[in-house]
C-alpha positions in Angstrom: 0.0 49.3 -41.1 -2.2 51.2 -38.8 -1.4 53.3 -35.3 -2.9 53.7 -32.3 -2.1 55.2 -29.1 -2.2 53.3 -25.8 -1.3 53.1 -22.2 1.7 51.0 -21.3 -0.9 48.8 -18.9 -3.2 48.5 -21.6 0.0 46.3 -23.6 -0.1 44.4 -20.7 -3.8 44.0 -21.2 -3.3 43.0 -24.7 -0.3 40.5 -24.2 -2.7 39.0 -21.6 -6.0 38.8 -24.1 -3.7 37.2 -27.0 -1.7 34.7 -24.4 -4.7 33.9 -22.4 -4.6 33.4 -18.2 -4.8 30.5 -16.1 -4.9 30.5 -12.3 -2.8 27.6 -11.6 -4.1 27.4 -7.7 -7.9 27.9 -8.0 -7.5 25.3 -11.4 -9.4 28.1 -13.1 -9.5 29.5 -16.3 -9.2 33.8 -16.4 -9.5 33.9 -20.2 -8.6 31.8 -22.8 -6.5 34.2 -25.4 -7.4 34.7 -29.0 -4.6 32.7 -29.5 -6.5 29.9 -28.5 -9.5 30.6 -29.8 -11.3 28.7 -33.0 -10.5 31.1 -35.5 -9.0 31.4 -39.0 -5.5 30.4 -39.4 -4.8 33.5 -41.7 -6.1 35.7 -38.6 -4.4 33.7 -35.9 -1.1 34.3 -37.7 -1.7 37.9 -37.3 -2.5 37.5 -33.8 1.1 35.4 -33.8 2.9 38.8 -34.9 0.9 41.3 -33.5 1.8 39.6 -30.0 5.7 39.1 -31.1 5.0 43.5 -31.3 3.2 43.4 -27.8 6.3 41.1 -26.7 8.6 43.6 -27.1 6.7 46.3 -25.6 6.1 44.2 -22.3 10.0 43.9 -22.2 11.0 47.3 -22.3 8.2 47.8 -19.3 9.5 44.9 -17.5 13.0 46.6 -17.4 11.9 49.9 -16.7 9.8 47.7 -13.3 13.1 46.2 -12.8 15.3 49.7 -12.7 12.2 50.8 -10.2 13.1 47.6 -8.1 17.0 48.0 -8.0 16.0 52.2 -7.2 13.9 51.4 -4.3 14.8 47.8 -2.6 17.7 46.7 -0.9 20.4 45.1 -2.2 21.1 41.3 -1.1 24.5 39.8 -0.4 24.0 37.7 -3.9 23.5 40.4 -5.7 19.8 40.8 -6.1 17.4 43.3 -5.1 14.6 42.8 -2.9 11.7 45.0 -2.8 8.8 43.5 -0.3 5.4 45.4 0.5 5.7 44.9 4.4 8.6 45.8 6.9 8.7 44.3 10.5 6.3 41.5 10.4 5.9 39.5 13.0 4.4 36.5 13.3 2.7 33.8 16.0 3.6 30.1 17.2 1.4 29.1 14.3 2.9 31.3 12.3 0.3 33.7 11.4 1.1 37.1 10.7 -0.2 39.4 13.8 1.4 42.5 12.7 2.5 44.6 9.8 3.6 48.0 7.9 4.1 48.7 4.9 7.2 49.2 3.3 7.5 53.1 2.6 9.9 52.2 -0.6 7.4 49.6 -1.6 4.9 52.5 -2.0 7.2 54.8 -3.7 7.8 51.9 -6.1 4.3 51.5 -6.6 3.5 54.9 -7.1 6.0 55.5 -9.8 5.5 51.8 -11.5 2.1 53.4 -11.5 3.3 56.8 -13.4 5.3 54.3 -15.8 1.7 52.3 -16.8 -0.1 55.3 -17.4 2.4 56.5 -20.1 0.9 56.4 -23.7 2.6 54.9 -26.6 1.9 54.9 -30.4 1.9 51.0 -31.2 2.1 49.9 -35.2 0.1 47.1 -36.0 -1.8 45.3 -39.1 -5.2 46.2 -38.7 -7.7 43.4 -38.2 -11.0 43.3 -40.2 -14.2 42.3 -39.2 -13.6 39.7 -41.9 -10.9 39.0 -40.0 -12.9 37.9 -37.2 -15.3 36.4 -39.2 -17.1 32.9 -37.7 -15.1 33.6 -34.6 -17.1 32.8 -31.2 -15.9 33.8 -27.6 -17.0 33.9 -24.5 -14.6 36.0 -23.3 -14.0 39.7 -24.1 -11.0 40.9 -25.6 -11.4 44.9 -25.0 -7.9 45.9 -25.7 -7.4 43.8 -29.0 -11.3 45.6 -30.1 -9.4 48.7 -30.5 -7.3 47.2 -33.5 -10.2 46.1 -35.1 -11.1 48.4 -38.3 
């Protein structure tokens, strides 16, 4: 086992390069993940539990965004919490927006979501070799998951 130290958004980063990205409405592909990427079986089941670790990092983030959310939105009559970036919008016949503001709590929500991402954490992992890698071909780059590479 191995350790290194990383922001919060760089887990995002990571869960993002192993998963891959699709943009559904533009039909394009973001990056394809090492996941899904040609490589040895041995290496892609360590991919396979270094993202099950990544997993559970991204969850505990995802409920500290969610406390944020319930701090700073309003509270609906179902229950939920709804947090939108602009207040008093108003719209035409057509039903374009022709005016705007933003939503002070939405900023305050940003700004300490923000605070949350920049946080460092000391992730364990299996180190991956060169070896590892070896044979592998990519067009895409993986910048987050280089930094576990030994």
């Amino acid at each position: 086992m191995a350790t290194v130290t990383l922001k919060l958004l760089d887990l995002y980063s990571l869960q993002t390069e192993i998963n891959g990205a699709f943009n559904q409405q533009a039909n394009q592909l973001i990056i394809r993940g090492l996941i899904n990427e040609t490589i040895k079986l041995t290496t892609k089941m360590k991919v396979a539990d270094l993202l099950t670790k990544v997993n559970v990092e991204v969850e505990a983030i995802n409920s500290r965004r969610s406390e944020l959310v319930d701090k700073h939105g309003d509270k609906q009559e179902d229950g939920t919490t709804l947090l939108t970036p602009f207040i008093n919008v108003q719209t035409n016949e057509e039903g374009e927006i022709v005016s705007r503001e933003d939503n002070p709590k939405f900023l305050e929500f940003q700004q300490e979501f923000q605070q949350v991402l920049q946080e460092e954490k000391e992730f364990d992992f299996e180190p991956f070799t060169k070896e590892d890698l070896e044979g592998a071909y990519s067009e895409f780059n993986y910048t987050q998951f280089y930094k576990l590479v030994q």
